[in-house]
C-alpha positions in Angstrom: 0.0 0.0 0.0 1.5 3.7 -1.1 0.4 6.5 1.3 0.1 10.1 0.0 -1.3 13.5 1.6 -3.2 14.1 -1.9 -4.8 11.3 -4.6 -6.2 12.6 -7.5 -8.5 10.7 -9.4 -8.5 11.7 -13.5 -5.8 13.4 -15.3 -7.7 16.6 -17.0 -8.0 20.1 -16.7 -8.8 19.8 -13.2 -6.8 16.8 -12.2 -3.4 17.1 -13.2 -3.8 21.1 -12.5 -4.9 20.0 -9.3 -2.0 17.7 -8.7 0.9 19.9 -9.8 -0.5 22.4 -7.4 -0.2 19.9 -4.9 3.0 19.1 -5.1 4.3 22.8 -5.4 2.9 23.1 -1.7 5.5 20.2 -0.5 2.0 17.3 -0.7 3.0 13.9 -1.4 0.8 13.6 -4.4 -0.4 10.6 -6.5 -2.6 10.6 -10.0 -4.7 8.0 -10.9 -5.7 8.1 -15.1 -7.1 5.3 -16.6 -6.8 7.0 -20.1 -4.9 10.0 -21.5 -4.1 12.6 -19.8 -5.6 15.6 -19.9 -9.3 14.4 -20.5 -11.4 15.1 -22.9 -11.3 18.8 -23.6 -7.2 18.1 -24.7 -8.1 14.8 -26.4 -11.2 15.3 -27.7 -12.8 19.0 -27.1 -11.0 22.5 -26.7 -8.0 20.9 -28.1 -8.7 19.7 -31.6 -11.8 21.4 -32.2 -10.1 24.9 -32.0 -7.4 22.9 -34.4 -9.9 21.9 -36.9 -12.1 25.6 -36.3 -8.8 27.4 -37.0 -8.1 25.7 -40.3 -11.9 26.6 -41.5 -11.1 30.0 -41.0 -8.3 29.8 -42.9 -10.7 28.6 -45.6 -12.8 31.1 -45.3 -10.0 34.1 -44.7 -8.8 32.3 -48.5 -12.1 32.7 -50.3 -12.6 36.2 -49.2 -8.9 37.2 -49.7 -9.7 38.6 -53.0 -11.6 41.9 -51.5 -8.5 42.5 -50.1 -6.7 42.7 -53.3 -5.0 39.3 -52.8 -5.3 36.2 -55.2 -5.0 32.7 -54.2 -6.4 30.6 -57.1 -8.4 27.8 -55.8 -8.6 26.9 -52.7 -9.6 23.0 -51.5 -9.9 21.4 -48.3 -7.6 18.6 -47.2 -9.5 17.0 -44.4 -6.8 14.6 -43.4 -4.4 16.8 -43.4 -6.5 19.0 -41.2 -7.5 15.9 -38.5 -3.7 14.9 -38.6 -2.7 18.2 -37.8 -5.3 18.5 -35.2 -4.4 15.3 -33.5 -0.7 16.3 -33.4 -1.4 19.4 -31.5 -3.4 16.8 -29.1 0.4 14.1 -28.8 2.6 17.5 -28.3 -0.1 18.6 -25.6 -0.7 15.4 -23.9 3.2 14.9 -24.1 3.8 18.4 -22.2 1.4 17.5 -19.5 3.1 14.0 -18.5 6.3 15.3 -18.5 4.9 18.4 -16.5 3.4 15.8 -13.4 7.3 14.2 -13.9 8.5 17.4 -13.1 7.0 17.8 -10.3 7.0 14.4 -8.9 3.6 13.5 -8.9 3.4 9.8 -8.7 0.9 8.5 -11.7 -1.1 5.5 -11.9 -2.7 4.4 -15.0 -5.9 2.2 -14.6 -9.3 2.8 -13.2 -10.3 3.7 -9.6 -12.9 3.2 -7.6 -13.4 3.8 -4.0 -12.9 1.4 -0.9 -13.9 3.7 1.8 -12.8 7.6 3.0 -9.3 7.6 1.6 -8.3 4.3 0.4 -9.0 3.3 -3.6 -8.2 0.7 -5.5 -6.1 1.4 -9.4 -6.8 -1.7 -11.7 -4.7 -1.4 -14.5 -6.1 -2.7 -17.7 -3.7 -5.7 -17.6 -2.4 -6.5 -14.5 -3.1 -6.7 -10.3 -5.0 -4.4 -8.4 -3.3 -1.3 -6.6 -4.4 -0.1 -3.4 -3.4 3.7 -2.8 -4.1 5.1 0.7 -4.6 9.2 0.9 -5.3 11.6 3.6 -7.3 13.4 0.9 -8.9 12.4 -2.3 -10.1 14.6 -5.2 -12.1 13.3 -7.8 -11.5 15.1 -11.3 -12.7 12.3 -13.2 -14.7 15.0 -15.7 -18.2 14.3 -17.7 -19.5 12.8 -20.8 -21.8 13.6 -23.7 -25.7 12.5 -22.8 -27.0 9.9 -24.7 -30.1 10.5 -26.7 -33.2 8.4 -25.9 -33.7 8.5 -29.4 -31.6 6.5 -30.5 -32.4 3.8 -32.8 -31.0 -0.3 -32.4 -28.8 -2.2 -34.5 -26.1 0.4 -37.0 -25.4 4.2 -35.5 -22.3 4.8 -37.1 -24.0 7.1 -38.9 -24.9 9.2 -35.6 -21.6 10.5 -34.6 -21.1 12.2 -30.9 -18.0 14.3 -30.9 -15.2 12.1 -31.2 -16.6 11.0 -34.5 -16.8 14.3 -35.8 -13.5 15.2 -34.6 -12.2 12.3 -36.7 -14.4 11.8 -39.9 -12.8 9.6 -43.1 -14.9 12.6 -45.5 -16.9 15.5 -45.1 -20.6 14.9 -44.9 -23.0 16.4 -47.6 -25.6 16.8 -44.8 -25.6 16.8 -41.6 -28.0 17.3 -38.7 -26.7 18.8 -35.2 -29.1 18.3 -32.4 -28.2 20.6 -29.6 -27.2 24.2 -30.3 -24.9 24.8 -27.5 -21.3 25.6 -27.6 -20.2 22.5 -29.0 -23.1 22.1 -31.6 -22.5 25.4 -33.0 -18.6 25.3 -33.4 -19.5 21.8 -35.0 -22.5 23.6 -37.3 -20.1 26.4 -38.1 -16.6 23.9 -39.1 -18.5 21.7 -41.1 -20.9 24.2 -42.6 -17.6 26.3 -43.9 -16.1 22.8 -45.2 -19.0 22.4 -47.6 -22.0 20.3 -45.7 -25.2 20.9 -45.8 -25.8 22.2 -42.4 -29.3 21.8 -40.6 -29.4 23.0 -36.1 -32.2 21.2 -33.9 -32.2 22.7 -30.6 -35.2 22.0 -27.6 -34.8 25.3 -26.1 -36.3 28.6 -27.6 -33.0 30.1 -29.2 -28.9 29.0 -29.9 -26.6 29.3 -27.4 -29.2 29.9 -24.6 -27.0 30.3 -21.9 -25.8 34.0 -23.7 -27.4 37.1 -23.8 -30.8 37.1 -25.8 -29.1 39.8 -28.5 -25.8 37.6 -28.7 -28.1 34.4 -29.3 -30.0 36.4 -32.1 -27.2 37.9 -33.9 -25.3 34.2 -34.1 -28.9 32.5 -35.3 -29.2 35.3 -38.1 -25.2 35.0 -39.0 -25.5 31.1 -39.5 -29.0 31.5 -41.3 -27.1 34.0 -44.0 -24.0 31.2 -44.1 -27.3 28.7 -45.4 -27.2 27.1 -42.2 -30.6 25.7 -41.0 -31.6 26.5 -37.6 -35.0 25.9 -35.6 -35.3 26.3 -32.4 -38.6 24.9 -29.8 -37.4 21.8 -31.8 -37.6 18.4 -30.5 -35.9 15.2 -32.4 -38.8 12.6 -31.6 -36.9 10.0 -33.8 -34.0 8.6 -35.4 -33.8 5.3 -37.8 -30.4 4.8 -40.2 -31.7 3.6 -43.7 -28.8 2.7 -45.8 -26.7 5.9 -46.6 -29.2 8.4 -44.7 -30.5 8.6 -41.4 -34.2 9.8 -41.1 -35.1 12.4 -38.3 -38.2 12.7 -37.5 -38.4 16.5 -36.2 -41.3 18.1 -33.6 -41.2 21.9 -34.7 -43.7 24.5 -33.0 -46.9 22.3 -33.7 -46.1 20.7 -36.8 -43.8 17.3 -37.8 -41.2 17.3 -40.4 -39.0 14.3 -41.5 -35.1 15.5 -43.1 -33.0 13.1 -44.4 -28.9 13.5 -43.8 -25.8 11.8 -44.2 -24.9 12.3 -40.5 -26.8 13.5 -37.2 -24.3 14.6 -34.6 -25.7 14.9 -30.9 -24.3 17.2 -28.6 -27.0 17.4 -26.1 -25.2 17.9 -22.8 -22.9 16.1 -20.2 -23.7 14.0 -17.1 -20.7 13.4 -14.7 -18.4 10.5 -14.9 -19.6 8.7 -11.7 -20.0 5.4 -13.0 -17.8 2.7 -11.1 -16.2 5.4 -8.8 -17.5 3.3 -5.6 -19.3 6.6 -4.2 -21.6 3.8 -2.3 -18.4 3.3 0.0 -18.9 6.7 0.7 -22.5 7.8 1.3 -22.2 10.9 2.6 -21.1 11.8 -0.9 -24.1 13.0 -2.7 -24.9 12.8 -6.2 -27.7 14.8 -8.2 -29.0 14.3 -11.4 -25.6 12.5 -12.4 -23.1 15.4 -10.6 -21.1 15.2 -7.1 -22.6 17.7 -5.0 -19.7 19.7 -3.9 -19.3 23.5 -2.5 -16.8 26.3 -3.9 -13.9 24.3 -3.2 -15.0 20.9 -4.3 -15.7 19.9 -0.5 -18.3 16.9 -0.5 -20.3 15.7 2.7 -17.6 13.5 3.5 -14.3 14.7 4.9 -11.6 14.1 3.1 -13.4 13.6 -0.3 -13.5 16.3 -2.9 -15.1 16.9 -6.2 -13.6 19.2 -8.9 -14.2 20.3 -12.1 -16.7 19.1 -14.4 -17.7 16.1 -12.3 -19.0 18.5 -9.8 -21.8 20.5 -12.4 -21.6 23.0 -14.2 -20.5 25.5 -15.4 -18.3 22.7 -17.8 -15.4 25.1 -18.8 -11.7 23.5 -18.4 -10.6 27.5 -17.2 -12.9 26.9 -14.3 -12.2 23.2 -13.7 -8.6 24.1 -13.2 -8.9 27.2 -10.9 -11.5 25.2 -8.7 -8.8 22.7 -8.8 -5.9 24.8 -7.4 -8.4 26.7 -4.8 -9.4 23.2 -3.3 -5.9 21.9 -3.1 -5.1 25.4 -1.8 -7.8 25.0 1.2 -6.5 21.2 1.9 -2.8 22.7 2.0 -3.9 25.4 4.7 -2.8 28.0 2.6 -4.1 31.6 3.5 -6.4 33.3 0.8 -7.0 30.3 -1.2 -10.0 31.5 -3.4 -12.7 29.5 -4.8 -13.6 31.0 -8.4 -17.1 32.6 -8.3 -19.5 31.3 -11.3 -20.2 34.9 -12.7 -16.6 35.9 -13.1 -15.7 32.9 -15.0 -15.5 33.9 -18.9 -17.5 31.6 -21.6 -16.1 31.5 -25.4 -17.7 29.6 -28.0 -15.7 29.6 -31.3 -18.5 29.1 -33.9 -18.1 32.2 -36.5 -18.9 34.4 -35.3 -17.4 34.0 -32.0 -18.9 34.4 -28.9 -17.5 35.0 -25.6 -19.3 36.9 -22.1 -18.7 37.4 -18.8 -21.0 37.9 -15.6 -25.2 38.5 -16.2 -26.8 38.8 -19.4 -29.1 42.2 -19.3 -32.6 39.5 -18.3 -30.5 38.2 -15.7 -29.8 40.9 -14.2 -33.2 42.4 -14.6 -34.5 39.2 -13.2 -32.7 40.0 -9.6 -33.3 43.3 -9.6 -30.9 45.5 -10.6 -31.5 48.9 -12.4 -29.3 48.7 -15.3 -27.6 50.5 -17.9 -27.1 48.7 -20.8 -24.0 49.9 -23.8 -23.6 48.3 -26.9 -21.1 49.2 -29.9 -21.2 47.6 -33.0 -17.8 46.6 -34.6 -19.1 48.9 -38.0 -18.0 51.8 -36.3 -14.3 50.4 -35.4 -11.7 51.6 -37.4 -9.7 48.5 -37.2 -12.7 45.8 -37.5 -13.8 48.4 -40.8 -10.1 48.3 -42.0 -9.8 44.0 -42.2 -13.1 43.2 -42.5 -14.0 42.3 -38.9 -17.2 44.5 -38.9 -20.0 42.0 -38.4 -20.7 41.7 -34.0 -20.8 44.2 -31.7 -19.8 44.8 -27.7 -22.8 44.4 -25.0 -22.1 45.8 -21.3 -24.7 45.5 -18.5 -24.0 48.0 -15.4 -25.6 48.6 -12.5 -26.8 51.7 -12.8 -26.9 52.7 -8.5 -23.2 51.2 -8.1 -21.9 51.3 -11.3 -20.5 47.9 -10.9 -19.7 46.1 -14.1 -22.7 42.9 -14.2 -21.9 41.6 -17.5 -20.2 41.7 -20.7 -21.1 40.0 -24.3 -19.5 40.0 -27.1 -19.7 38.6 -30.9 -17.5 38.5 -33.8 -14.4 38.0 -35.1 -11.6 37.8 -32.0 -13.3 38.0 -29.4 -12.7 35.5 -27.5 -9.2 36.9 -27.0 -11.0 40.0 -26.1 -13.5 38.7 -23.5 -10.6 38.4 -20.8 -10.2 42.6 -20.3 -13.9 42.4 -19.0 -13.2 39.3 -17.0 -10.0 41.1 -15.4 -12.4 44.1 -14.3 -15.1 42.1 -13.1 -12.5 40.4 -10.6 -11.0 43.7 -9.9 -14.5 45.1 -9.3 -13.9 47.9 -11.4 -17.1 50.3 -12.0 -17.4 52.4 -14.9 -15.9 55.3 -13.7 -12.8 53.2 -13.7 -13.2 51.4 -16.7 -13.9 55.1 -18.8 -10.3 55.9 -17.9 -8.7 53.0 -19.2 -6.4 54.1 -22.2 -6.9 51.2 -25.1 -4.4 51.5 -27.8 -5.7 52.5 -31.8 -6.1 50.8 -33.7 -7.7 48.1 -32.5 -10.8 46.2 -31.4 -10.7 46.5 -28.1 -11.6 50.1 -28.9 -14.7 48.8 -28.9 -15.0 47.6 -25.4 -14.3 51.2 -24.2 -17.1 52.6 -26.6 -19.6 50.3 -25.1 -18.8 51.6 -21.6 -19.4 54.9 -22.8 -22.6 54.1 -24.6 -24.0 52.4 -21.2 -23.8 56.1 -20.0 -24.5 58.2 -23.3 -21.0 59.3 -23.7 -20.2 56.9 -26.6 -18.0 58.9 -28.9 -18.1 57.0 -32.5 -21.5 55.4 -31.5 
């Protein structure tokens, strides 16, 4: 039996985050992975999808090159080129994080745990004996999965991808079907869509992206719609049956049924925590709720000494946040003064669909909703020298204010970079800057984050190319 101050069960953003942390504060710390490391969103989410999202911009950057007096002849797509290069970025990565836990002597152990009890848990490799690990503290990192659709028809789905299949498809579709317009159906929509596929968006909820700002979600439907991508939204997929080549979707739309016929469906309807086979019955004051550990701030559980982190522990499912609530609960079992759990509304969201979207803190209902009296800015990109000057006009800045304290609530953007912008916002929101602050910011011309600045001004009539 090996005994360490800290095990760490699942090697992702929150798990080996959490247990290099560890080990910087002088904890014996051990890593249990039964797969690769760093989880799905390096081997199979942020990772590659931004790989595969970067090269379709590329394509499109190519196509439009000429209206900046640039000629490129004819531009084709070399999709195995482009999932090669993709999953390269993924062995480099992956690489980088095993020799970072080396580094820091984290002791790793690749098989799968479960639970024997309040610190003790068995590692059985996939060939091999049994491990027992003992630990003073265990944190379980062990991530979530896509839900499964209940639609799902018997006998051959290989023709209904989730999103390792589309990560890695043999050819581009001619039509595909996306049911779930979230983050990751939308950058899925918006990559395949720009390689040439037919693109059609099912999603249950009223409009895209529903966990943005209603203007954000409106702006992105009307952007895909002009690309020819269908969208319909109050849309329920009621069935699914694979016929030959084509897979039949029967589709619920506002009152009426309509069948569509595609080459592919890919479902991206949500996550459920990995809890399976964990041995959380060993542990019942560890509490689950529809399928995530119920943990506070700092991944604390009802049982001492047990910890939940990341995406295992609910939402929001962001790696940024997985990795910060990481560090703050290894921070709180180390004793260390001012460890700081991250706070929901100051954790940035990016989705990189075209056009981008990335936000902050409260949409404007949100905020309405708990009763603030707000001020509301918004500055279109048109009116930015630099977007007008490459082309990067189409989206726009939204910033929600308090309008007693003047306390920054939320920010929303959309369009082309930001979710390299979205992190100035984020800094002020943790800095609790108000607007008066913010105004006297000096952002350098020319450049988009001009535009941030103008939408502060707007939210109190002083915006000055607005």
């Amino acid at each position: 039996m090996s005994t360490f101050d800290v095990l760490v069960v699942g090697g992702g953003p929150a798990g080996y985050v959490g247990a290099i942390r560890a080990a910087q504060l002088g904890l014996r710390t051990a890593l249990v992975e039964r797969a690769d490391l760093g989880g799905v969103c390096l081997n199979w989410g942020c990772i590659p999808t931004k790989a595969l999202l970067h090269g379709a911009g590329l394509l499109r950057e190519c196509r439009g090159a000429a209206r900046f007096g640039v000629r490129v002849g004819d531009v084709g797509v070399d999709l195995q080129s482009m999932v090669a290069h993709s999953r390269a970025a993924v062995a480099r990565l992956t690489g980088g994080v095993q020799y970072l836990l080396k580094k820091h002597g984290v002791a790793m152990h690749t098989g799968h745990a479960r639970l024997q009890g309040p610190g003790q848990v068995v590692v059985t490799p996939a060939q091999g004996d049994p491990t027992t690990l003992s630990a003073k503290n265990v944190v379980l990192a062990t991530g979530a999965r896509g839900r499964v659709f209940a639609g799902l028809p018997g006998g051959d789905t290989s023709r209904i991808w989730g999103y390792r299949e589309a990560l890695t498809p043999s050819a581009v579709p001619q039509s595909l079907l996306v049911i779930g317009a979230g983050a990751i159906g939308m950058e899925f929509a918006s990559f395949y869509a720009t390689l040439g596929s037919k693109v059609q968006v099912c999603e249950l909820r009223e409009r895209v992206l529903p966990a943005e700002d209603a203007d954000v979600s409106a702006f992105v439907q009307a952007a895909f719609e002009r690309d020819g991508i269908g969208v319909r939204t109050d849309c329920a997929v009621e069935s699914l049956a694979v016929q030959d080549d084509r897979v039949r979707a029967v589709l619920a739309h506002r009152g009426a049924r309509e069948t569509l016929e595609v080459e592919r469906v890919l479902v991206s309807i949500g996550v459920t925590g990995q809890v399976d086979g964990l041995g959380l019955e060993t542990v019942p004051r560890v509490a689950v709720s529809k399928g995530f550990i119920q943990a506070d701030a700092f991944g604390a559980t009802g049982e001492p000494g047990i910890y939940a982190v990341g995406d295992v522990a609910g939402a929001p499912w962001l790696a940024h946040k997985a990795s910060h609530q990481a560090m703050a609960c290894i921070e709180r079992i180390a004793g260390t003064a001012g460890a700081h759990a991250p706070h929901a509304e100051a954790i940035p969201a990016c989705t990189f669909c075209h056009p981008q979207v990335a936000s902050v803190g409260l949409t404007e209902a949100t905020a309405r909703e708990r009763g603030h009296r707000v001020r509301v800015g918004r500055f279109p990109f048109s009116g930015n020298g630099k977007a007008v000057a490459t082309g990067q006009e189409a989206g726009f800045v939204k910033t929600v204010f308090d309008e007693e304290t003047g306390a920054l609530l939320g920010a929303h953007m959309v369009g082309d970079g930001v979710t390299e912008l979205i992190q100035g916002f984020a800094i002020g929101r943790q800095l609790e800057a108000t607007e008066a602050e913010l105004m006297q910011v000096v952002f350098p011309h020319p450049t988009l984050s001009e535009s941030m600045a103008e939408s502060v001004l707007a939210a109190f009539g002083r915006a000055l190319h607005g």
